[in-house]
N, C-alpha and C positions, 0 to 999 in steps of 0.2 A: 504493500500500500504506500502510497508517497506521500511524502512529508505534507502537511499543510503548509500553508503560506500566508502572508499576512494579508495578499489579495484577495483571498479567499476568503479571510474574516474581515477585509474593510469592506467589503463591499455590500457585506450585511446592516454594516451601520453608517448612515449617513450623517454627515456632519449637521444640526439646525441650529441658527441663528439662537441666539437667547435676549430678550430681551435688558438693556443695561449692561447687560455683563459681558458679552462677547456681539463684538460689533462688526456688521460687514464690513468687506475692503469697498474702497471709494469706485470702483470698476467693479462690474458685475464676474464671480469668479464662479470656474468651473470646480468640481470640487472633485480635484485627482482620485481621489479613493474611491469614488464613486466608478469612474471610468476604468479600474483596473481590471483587469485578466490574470487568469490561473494562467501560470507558465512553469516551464520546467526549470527548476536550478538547480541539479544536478551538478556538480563541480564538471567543468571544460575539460578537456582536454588541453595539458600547457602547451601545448606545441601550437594549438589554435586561437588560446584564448587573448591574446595580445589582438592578433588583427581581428578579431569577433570585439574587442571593447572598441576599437578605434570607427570598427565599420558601424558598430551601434551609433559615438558620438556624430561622425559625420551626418546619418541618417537623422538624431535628434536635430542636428542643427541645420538641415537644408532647409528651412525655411526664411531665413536671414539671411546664411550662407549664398541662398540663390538672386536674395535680391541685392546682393554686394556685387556678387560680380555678374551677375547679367547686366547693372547698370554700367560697370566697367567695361564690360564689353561692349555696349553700346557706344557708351563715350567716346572709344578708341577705335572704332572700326571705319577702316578705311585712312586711318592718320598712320603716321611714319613717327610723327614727333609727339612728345607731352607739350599740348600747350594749356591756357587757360580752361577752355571748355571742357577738358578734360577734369584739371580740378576740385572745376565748380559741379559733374555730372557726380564725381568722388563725395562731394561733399554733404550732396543732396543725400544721397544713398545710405551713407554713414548715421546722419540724423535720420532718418527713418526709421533707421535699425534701432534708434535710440540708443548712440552712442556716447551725445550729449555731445553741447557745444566745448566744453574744452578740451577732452580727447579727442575729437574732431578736429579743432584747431592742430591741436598739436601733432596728429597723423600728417594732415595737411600740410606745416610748417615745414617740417621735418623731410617730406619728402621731397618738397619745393626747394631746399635748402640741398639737396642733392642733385637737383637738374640744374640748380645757379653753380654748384662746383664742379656741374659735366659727371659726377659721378654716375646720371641718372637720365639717359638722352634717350636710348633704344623703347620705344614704346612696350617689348614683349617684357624688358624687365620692369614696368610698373608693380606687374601684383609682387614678383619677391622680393618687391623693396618693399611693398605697402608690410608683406608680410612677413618681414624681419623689423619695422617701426613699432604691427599690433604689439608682437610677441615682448620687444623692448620696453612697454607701457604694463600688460600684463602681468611681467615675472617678478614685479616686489610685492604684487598681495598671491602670488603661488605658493604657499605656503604648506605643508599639508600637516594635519590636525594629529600631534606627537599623545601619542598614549605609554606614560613614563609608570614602569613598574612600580615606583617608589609610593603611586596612587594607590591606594585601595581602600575604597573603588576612585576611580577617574568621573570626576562627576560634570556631565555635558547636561547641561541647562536650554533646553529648548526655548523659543520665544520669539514672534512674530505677528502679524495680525489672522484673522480669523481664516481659514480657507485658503493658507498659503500653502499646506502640506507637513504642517509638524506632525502630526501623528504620524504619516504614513513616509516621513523621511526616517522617522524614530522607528517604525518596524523594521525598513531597508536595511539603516543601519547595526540595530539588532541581529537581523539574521547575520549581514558581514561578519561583526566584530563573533558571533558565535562560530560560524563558518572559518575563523582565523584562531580557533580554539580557547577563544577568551569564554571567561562567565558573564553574561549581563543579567542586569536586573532592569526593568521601568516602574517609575514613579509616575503611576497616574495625577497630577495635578493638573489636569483640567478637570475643578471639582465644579465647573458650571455648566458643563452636559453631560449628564448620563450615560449619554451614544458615547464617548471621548473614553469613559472608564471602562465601560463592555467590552469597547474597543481592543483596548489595552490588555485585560482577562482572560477576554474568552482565545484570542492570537497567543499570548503567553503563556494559557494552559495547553494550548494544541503545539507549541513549539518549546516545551519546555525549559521556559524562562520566567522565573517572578515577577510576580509582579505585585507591587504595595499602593493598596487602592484605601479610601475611603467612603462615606457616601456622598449624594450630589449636594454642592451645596457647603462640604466640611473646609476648612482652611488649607489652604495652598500650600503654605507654606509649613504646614504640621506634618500634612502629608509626606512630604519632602521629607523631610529632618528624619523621620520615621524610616523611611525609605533609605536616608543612607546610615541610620545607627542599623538598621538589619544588614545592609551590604557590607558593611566594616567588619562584623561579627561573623557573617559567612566569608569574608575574604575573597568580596567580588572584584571583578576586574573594574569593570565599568556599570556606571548608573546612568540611565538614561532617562532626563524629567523633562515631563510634559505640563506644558501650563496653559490657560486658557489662554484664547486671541483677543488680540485690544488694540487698538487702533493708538498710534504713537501718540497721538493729540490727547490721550484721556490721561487725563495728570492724575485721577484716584486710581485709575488700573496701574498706571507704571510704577504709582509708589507701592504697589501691592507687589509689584517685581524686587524692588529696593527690600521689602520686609522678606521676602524669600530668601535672598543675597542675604541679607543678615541673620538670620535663623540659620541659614546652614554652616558659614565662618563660627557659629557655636560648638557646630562638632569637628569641621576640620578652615581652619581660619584660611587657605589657601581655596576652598572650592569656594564657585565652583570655578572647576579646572578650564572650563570652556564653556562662555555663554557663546550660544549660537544662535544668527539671526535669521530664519528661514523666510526668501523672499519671494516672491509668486513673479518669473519672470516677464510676463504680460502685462503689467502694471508701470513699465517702462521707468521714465525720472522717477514719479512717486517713492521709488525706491532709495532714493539717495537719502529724502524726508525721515524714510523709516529709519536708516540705518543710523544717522545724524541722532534722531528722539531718543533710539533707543540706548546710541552708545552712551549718548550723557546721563540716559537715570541708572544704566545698570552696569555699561564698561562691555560692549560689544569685544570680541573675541575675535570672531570668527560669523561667515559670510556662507549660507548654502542658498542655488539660486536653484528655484524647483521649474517643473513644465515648461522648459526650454524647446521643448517639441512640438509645441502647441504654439507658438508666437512668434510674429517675425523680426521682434525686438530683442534677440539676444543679446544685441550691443549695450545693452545695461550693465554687462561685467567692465568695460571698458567704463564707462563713467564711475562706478563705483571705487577701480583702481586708480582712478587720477582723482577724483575728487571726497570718495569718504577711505581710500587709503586702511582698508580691514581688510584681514587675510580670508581670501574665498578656499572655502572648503573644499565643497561638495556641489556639483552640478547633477541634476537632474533633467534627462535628455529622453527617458520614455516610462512606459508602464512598468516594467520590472527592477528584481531587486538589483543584478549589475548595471541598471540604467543608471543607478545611483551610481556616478564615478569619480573618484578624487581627482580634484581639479588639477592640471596642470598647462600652462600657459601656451605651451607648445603644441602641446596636442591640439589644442581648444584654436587655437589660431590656423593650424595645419586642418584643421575639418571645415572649421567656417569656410574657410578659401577652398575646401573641395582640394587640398594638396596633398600629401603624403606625409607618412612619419618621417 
């Protein structure tokens, strides 16, 4: 019989609004969990599984990917030289993607500043100039999310607005880090929907993982605290807590984030080890707001951008690295659990452009 999956039990429970307490996103959101499929995860074969993650990301990101350079290739067909028209069809294309005007500028600049030193005349090498600039902008939030033994447990703090995909980033990465012979535990604290704790339970008892639930309604942040004095005693590897959605603007939800952060520095003053800020990548700039709100009431960490498959605004990692400067995690490029893949700048750059490892 095969393993269950967390698709399999998110799809039983849908995410619902709550009134006050968990607030919709300002764009009408699809709700990932809803849209998943049973799939096979099976461990790969290593021989395959490298160009099976890359052929995943490309495919996540052809939707961006295609209108980057279809408009490039517009721009440039039938021209011999870079000239203006070309930069400005570049530039157009960039904002679209929502890459935000200052990585913009700065792609622009930059490659403008190589056809003024002749290094950059031949019109075929446009894209692997453009695509050794993205990758140059990209690789100081490339960071990838260090799980240091000396933790026990390593505790990853979930947190984002309503329907970006915490829960079902929190099962992915569940099965992972279990799949990598670690122990996980989750902390249901989203004690303002029901669906969100079931969630969490009924996934946890079929894939034998704990899970420290309370009822709807109980304090957040107790839950928590509870949750890692039991991880500490069983000498889990990682905890992984869930907290309700709230919208960055609500100054009583995010000091409710602040009282969690400090309830838990009572049992180990270093967690948590990673606040993570899970961001819905369809929601375009919106994103920078969030991540801005959220660093200053709680000290953002770390950066995971969910249904990148689904938008053709990928280019919100590029603004987020030029201008809120947080290490990105974790991308999110389809329905399954290895769609959840550790960011890295090169890759991510090498698939948007449709190029190669």
């Amino acid at each position: 019989m095969k393993e269950p999956i967390v698709e399999e039990v998110i799809e039983q429970v849908e995410e619902k609004p709550i009134a006050e307490a968990v607030i919709e996103a300002s764009e009408p959101q699809v709700d990932e969990i809803a849209k998943e499929q049973p799939l096979n995860v099976e461990k790969p074969k290593s021989k395959t599984k490298k160009v099976g993650l890359f052929s995943r990301l490309k495919q996540g990101l052809s939707r961006t990917g295609s209108s980057l350079t279809e408009g490039v290739s517009t721009a440039v067909l039938g021209k011999k030289q870079i000239d203006d028209d070309v930069f400005e069809e570049l530039e157009t294309r960039l904002l679209v993607a929502d890459v935000g005007m200052e990585a913009t500028m700065k792609i622009i600049d930059k490659l403008t500043e190589k056809v003024k030193r002749k290094e950059l005349e031949n019109i075929d090498a446009l894209m692997p100039a453009m695509h050794q600039v993205m990758i140059e902008i990209l690789r100081p939030v490339s960071t990838p999310l260090e799980i240091k033994d000396e933790h026990h447990p390593t505790v990853i703090l979930m947190v984002g607005i309503n329907g970006a995909g915490k829960t079902t980033t929190i099962g992915k990465l569940a099965k992972q880090y279990q799949k990598q012979g670690k122990s996980v535990m989750l902390a249901a604290g989203d004690t303002f929907r029901a669906a969100a704790v079931e969630q969490l339970q009924v996934w946890g008892e079929r894939n034998d993982i704990p899970v420290v639930a309370q009822g709807t309604g109980a304090d957040s942040a107790s839950v928590i605290y509870d949750a890692m004095e039991s991880a500490k005693a069983k000498g889990i590897d990682i905890l992984l807590a869930d907290t309700a959605g709230r919208l960055h603007t609500q100054d009583n939800l995010m000091e409710e984030l602040k009282k969690v952060k400090r309830v838990m520095q009572k049992i180990d003053p270093e967690a948590p080890h990673e606040v993570m800020l899970i961001i819905d990548a369809s929601i375009g700039q919106n994103a920078l707001a969030q991540a801005k709100e959220f660093n200053a009431a709680i000290g953002v960490t770390g950066i995971s951008v969910t249904k990148l498959d689904g938008t053709a605004k990928g280019g919100i990692l590029f603004a987020i690295a030029e201008q809120a400067k947080i290490p990105v995690r974790f991308i999110g490029v389809g329905e399954g659990i290895d769609d959840l893949q550790e960011f890295d700048a090169s890759k991510f750059v090498g698939a948007l452009l449709a190029g190669e490892e």
